[in-house]
Steps between C-alpha positions, in 0.01 A plus 500: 500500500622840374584690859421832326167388328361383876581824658307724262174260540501575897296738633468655847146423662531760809269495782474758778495397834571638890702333753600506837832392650628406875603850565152630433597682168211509233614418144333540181620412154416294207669143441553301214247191441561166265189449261261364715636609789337645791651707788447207784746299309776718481516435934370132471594320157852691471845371729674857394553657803473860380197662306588787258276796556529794225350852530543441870346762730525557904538728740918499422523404140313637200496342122797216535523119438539337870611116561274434797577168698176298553568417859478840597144576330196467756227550232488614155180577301397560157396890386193455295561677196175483370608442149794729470760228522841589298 
């Protein structure tokens, strides 16, 4: 399989959603979904140890890609879009 062909068939599936970690901060950002995907599985179908949150907001950090570490998250929730996913 051409490596260059399979990279320009991808495309990003971003879903927003809010999360809070063990230190109390509030996070919200979009992640990346598979096809099919929804956001449950990116906590309980994936070992990685990290999710990737881009267009990251809080209280300390505005607009940036974070690597957050999964044991630290308390809850996370999905931001219904109503539509107006991108």
């Amino acid at each position: 399989m051409d490596k260059k062909k399979s990279c320009t068939n991808y495309k990003a599936k971003y879903r927003e959603v809010t999360i809070k970690t063990s230190d109390g901060t509030i996070i919200q950002g979009k992640i990346n979904l598979s096809l099919n995907e929804r956001v449950s599985d990116i906590f309980t179908k994936s070992d990685a140890p990290f999710i990737v949150m881009v267009d990251a907001f809080s209280k300390d950090v505005k607009g940036k890609i974070l690597f957050v570490n999964k044991k630290h998250i308390i809850w996370a929730e999905p931001v219904e879009n109503m539509g107006n996913e991108s």
